[in-house]
C-alpha positions in Angstrom: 3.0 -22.8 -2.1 6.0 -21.1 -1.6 6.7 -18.2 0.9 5.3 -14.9 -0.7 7.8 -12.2 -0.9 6.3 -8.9 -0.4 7.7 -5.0 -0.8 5.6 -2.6 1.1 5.5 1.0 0.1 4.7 3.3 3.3 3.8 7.3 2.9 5.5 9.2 6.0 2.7 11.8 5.0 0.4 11.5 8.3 3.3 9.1 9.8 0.9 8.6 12.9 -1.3 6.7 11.2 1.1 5.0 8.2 3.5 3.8 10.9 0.3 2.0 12.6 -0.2 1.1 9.3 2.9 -0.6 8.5 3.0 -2.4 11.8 -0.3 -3.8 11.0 0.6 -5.1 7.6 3.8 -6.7 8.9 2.0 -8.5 10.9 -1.2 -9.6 8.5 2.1 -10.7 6.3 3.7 -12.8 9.4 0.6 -14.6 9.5 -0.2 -15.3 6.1 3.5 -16.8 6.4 4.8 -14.3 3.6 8.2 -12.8 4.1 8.6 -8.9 3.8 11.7 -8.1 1.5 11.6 -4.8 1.7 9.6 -1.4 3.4 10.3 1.8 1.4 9.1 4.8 3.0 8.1 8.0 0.8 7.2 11.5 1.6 3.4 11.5 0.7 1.4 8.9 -1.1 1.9 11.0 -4.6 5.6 9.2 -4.4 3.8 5.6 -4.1 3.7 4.8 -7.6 7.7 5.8 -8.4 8.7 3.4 -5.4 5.7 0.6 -6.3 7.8 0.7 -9.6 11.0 0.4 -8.4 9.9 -2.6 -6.5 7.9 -4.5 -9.0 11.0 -4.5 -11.5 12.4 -6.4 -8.3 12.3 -10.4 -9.4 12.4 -11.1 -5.5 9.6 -9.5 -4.9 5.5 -11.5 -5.5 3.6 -8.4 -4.9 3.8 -5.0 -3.5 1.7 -3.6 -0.8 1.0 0.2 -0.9 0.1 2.6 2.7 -0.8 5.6 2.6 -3.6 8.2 4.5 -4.7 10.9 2.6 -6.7 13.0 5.1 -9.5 15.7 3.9 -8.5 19.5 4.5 -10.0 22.2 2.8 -9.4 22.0 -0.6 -9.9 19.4 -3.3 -6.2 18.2 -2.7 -7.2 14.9 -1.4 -9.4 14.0 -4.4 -6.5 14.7 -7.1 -4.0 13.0 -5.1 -5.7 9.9 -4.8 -7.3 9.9 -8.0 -4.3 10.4 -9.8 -2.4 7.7 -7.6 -4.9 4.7 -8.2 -4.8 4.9 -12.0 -1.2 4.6 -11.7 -0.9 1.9 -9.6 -2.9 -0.4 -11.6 -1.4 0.1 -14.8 1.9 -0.6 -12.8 0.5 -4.1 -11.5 -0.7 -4.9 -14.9 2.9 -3.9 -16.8 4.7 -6.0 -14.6 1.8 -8.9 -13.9 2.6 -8.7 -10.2 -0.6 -7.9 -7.2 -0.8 -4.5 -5.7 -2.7 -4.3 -2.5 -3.9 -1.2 -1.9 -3.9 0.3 1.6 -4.6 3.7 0.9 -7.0 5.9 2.9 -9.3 8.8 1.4 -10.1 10.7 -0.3 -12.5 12.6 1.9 -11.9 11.1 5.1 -10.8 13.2 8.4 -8.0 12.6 10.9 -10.1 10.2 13.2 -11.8 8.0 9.8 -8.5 7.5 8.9 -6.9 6.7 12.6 -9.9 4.0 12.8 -9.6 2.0 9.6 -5.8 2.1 9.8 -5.2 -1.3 11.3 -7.8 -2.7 8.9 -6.8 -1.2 5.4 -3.2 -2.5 6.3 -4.8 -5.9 6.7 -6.8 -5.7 4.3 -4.2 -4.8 1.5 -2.2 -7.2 2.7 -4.7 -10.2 2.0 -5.6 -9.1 -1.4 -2.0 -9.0 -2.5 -1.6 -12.3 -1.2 -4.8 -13.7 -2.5 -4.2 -12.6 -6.1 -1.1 -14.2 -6.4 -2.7 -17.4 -6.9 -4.4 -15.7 -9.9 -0.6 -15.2 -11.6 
């Protein structure tokens, strides 16, 4: 199989933890020999889905990979941000037949959930858009 080419969406929202984030997924993508095209960086993880778009029209990109941390504070914001976010991003994947692997923290988690599982969601969203391609 040829070299997957990946486009990785990255919220600067929480930038701590997304930059971590990216670095780990650059990485998972080095090796799982998969070549990066592009990183787009948004303000918050509300702007994934316009930049997922942009990048799935792409026909040099396989799959996108989406990072984001959406932290709990003390409202409901969290919930409705990611809840309207996921929905979006799967009927992108399905329009344009191409994997989304979602790296997306929360809702409901604090600062130090989030700083934990940052390396791992990166890795993790990584694999899975890597992994479905062989379902294309």
């Amino acid at each position: 199989m040829k070299n997957i080419r990946l486009g990785i969406v990255v919220s600067d929202f929480n930038k701590e933890i997304t930059s971590n984030m990216e670095k780990n997924a650059e990485n998972a993508a080095k090796q799982l020999n998969s070549i990066i095209i592009k990183n787009v960086h948004v303000p918050g993880v509300f702007e994934i889905p316009f930049a997922s778009n942009k990048l799935l029209k792409d026909g040099k990109i396989d799959a996108v990979v989406v990072l984001g941390a959406v932290v709990q504070g003390e409202t409901q914001h969290d919930v409705v941000i990611v809840n309207a976010v996921a929905p979006k991003l799967i009927e992108l994947s399905l329009k344009y037949g191409k994997p989304i692997g979602f790296g997306i923290i929360g809702p409901r988690v604090s600062w130090q959930q989030a700083k934990k599982r940052a390396a791992e969601y990166a890795k993790r969203a990584v694999e899975a858009a890597i992994g479905m391609i062989k379902l294309r």
